[in-house]
DOMIVO-599724 format. One record per residue: x, y, z of N, C-alpha, C in turn. Coordinates in steps of 0.1 Angstrom, whole numbers, plus 5000, padded with zeros to 4 digits. Layout:
N
REC   n_xx   n_yy   n_zz   ca_xx   ca_yy   ca_zz   c_xx   c_yy   c_zz
REC      X      Y      Z       X       Y       Z      X      Y      Z
...
END
This chain:
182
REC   n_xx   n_yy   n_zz   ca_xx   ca_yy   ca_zz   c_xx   c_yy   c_zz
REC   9423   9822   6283    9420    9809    6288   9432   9800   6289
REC   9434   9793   6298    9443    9777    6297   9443   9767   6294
REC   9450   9761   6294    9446    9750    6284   9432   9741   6294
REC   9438   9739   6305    9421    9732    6313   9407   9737   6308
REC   9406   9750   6310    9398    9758    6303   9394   9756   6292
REC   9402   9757   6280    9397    9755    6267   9392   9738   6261
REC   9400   9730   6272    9397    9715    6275   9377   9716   6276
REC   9376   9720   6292    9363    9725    6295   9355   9731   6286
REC   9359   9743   6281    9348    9748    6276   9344   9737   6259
REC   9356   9732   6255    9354    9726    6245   9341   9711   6245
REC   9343   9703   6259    9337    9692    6265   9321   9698   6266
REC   9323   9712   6271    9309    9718    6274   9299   9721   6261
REC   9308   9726   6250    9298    9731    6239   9292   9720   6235
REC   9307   9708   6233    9298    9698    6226   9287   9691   6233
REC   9289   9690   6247    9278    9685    6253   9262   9692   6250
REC   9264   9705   6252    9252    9714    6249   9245   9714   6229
REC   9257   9709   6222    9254    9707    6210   9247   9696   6210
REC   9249   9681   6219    9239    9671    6221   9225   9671   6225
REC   9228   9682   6233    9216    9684    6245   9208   9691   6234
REC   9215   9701   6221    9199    9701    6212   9195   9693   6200
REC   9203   9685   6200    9199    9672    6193   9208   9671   6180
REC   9218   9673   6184    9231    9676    6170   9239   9660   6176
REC   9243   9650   6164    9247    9640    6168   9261   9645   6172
REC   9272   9643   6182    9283    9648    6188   9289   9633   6191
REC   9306   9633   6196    9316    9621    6199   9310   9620   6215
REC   9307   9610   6217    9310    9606    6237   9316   9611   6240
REC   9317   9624   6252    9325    9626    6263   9331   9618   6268
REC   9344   9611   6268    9347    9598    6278   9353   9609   6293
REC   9362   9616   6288    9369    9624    6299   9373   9636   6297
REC   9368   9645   6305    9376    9657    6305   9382   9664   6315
REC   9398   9667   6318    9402    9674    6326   9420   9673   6326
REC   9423   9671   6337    9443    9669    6340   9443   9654   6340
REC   9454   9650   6332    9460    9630    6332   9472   9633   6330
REC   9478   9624   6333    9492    9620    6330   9501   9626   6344
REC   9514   9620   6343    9523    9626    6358   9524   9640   6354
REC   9524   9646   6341    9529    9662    6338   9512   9669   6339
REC   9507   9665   6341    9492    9667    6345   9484   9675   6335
REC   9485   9671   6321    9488    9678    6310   9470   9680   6307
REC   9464   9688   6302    9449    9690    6298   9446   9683   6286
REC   9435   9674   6290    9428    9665    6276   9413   9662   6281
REC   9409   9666   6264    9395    9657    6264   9399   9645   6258
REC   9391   9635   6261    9391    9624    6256   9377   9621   6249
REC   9370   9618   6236    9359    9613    6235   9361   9601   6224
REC   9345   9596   6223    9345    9585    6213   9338   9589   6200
REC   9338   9587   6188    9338    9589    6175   9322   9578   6172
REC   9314   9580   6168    9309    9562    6168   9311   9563   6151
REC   9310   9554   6146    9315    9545    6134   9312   9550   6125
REC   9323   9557   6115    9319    9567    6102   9326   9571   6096
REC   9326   9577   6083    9332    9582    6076   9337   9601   6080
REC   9348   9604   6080    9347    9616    6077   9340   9622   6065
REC   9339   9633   6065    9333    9636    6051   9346   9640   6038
REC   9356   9643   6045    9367    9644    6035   9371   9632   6029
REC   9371   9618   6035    9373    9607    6033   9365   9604   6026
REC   9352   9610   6019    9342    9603    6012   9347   9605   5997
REC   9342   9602   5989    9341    9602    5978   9326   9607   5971
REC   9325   9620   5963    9309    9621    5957   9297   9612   5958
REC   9303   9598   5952    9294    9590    5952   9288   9583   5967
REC   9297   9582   5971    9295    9579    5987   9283   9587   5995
REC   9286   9600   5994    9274    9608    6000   9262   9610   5995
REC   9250   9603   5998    9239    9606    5994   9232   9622   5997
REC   9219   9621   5992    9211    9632    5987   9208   9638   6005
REC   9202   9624   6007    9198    9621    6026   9208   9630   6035
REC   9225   9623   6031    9232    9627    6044   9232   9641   6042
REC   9234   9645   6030    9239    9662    6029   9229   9669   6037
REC   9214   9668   6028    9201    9672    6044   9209   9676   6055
REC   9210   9662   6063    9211    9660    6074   9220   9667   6075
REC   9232   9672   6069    9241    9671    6075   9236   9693   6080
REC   9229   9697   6068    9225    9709    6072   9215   9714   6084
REC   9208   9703   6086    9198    9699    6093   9202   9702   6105
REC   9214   9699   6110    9222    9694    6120   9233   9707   6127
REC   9234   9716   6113    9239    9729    6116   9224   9741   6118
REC   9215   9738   6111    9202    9746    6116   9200   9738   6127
REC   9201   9731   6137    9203    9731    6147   9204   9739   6159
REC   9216   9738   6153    9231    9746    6161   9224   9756   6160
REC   9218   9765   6150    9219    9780    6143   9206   9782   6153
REC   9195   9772   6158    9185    9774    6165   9185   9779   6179
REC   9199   9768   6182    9197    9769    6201   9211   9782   6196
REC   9213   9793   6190    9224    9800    6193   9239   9795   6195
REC   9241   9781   6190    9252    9777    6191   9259   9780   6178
REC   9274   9787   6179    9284    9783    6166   9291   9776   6171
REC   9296   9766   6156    9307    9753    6162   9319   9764   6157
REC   9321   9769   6147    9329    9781    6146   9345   9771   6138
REC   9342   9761   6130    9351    9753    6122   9349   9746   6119
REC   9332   9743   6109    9329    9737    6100   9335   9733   6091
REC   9338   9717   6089    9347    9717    6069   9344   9701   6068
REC   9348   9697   6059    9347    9680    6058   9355   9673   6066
REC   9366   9684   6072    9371    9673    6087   9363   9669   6101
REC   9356   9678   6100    9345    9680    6112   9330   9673   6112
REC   9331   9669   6098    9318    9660    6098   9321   9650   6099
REC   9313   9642   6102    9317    9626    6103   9305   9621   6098
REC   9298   9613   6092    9292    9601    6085   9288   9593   6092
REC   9279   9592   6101    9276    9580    6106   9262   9574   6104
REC   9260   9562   6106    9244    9554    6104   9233   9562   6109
REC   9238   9565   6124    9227    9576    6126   9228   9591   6127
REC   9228   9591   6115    9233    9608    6108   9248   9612   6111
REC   9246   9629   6106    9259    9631    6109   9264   9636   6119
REC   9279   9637   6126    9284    9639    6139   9289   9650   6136
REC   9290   9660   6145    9298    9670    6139   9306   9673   6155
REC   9320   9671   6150    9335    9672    6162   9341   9684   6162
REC   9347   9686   6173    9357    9695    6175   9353   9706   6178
REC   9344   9706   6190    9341    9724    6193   9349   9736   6200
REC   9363   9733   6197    9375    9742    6198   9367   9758   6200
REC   9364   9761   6189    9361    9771    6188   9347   9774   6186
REC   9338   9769   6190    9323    9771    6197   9319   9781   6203
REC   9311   9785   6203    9303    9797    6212   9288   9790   6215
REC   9287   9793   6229    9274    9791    6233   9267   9806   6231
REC   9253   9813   6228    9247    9826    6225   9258   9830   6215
REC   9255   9823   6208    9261    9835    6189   9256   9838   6186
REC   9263   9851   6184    9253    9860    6175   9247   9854   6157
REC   9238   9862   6153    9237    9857    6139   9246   9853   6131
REC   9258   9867   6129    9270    9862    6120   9273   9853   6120
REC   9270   9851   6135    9284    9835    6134   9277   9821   6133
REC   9264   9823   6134    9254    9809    6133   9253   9811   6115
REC   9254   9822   6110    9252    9825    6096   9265   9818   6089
REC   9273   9819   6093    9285    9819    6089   9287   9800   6092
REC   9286   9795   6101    9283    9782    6098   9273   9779   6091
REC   9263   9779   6088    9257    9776    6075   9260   9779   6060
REC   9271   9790   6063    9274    9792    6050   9290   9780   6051
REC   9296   9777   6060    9307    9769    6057   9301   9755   6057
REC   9291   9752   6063    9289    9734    6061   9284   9736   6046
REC   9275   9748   6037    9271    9744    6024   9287   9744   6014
REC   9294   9754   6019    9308    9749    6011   9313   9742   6014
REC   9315   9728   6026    9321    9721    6027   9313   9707   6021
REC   9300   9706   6020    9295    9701    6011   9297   9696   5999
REC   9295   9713   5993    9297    9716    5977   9313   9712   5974
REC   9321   9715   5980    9337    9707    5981   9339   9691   5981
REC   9330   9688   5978    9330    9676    5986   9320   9661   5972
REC   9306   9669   5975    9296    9667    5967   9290   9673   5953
REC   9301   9684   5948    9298    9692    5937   9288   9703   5943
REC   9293   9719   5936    9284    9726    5934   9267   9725   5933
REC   9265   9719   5924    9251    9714    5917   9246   9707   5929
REC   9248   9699   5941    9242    9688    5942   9246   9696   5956
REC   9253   9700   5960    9248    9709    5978   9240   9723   5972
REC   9240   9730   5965    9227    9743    5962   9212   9733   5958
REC   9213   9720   5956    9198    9716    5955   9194   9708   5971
REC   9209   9707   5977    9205    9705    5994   9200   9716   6001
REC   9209   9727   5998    9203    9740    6006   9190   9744   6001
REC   9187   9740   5990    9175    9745    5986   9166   9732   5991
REC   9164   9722   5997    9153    9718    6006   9151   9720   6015
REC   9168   9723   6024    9167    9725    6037   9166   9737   6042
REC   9172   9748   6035    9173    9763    6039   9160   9767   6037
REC   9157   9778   6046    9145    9789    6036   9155   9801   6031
REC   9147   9804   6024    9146    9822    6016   9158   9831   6021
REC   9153   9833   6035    9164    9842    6044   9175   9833   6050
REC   9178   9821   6051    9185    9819    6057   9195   9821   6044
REC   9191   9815   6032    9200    9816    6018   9205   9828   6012
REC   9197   9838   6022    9200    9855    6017   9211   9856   6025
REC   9211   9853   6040    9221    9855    6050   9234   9847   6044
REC   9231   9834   6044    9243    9829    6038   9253   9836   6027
REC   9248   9837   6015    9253    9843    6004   9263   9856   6006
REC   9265   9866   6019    9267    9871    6016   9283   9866   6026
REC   9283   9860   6036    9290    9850    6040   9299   9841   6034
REC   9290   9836   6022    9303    9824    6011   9315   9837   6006
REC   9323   9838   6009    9338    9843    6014   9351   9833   6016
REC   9363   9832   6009    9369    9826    6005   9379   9823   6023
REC   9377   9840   6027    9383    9841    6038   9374   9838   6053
REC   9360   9832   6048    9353    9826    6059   9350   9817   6059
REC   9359   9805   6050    9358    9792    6052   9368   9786   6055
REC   9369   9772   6065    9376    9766    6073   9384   9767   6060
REC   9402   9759   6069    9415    9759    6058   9411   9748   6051
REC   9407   9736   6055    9400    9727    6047   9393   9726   6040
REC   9383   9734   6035    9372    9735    6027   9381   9745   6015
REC   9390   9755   6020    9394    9760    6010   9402   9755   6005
REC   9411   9745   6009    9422    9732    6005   9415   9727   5989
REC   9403   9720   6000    9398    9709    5985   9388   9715   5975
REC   9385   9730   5977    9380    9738    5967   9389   9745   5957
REC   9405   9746   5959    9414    9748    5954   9412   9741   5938
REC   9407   9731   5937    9409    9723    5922   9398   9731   5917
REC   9390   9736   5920    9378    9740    5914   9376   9754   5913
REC   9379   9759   5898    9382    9776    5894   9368   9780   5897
REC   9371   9791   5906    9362    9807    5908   9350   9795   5916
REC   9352   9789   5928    9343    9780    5931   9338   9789   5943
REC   9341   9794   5952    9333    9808    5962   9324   9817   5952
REC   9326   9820   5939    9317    9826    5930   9308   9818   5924
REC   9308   9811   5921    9302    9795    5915   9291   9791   5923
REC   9298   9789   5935    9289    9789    5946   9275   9795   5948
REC   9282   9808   5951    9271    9814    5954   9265   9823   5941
REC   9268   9821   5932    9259    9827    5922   9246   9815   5920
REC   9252   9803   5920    9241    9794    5919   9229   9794   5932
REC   9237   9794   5943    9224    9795    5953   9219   9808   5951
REC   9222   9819   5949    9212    9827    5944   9204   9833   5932
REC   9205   9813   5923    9198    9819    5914   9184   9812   5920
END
């Protein structure tokens, strides 16, 4: 692909991530600007916290939900955003946003819808402690989705970010997922 292309398809996922009800940034523009006719999306953010910018206390019981809510979504209409982490969430009043569909697929297969649900619960648990994203997954997940997950929490299948701020926390991919499957 070129860069127009990846401009395009990037503008397109997110739009289709709106279209199933995942809160996403305004499209303002997508295509060639400037005299070097260079490829950009342009969109708008509305008013929020990233989720790395949060602090524990900051994120409630509510947004974490949502924020899985919002990737069972995605996992419903076949979409992966394919770079889930606390940079990609955003915080806002009316739920969470989730940016940057660089690497998106429209029709994913399971893995990769699995595999985002397994990185928004470690980007969570990075974020909001172990304890307190495994008792989010456990209202919002079922059974099977938490079997698929588990086998997914992989040090080497989560965004560079999530494995950044899980760095402070010993044997936390194990931690993880031993708790959600108890």
């Amino acid at each position: 692909l070129n860069r127009l292309q990846q401009v395009e398809h990037e503008a397109y996922l997110t739009l289709l991530a709106g279209h199933v009800g995942v809160h996403v940034p305004e499209i303002v523009a997508a295509g060639r600007c400037g005299p070097s006719r260079d490829a950009a999306l342009v969109t708008r953010l509305p008013t929020g916290r990233r989720l790395v910018d949060c602090t524990e206390e900051d994120i409630s019981d509510d947004e974490a939900d949502a924020v899985l809510q919002a990737v069972l979504r995605l996992r419903a209409a076949d979409i992966a955003h394919g770079a889930l982490s606390p940079q990609t969430i955003v915080l806002s009043a009316d739920g969470p946003v989730l940016r940057d569909f660089r690497r998106a697929s429209s029709s994913a297969p399971p893995l990769r819808t699995d595999r985002d649900v397994a990185g928004a619960c470690a980007a969570l648990a990075s974020m909001i402690g172990i304890n307190r994203a495994v008792a989010a997954s456990c209202r919002v997940l079922d059974v099977d989705t938490i079997t698929s997950v588990l086998t997914l929490l992989q040090r080497s299948t989560l965004a560079a970010e999530t494995q950044r701020l899980a760095r402070s926390q010993k044997a936390f991919v194990r931690t993880l997922r031993d708790a959600l499957a108890a």
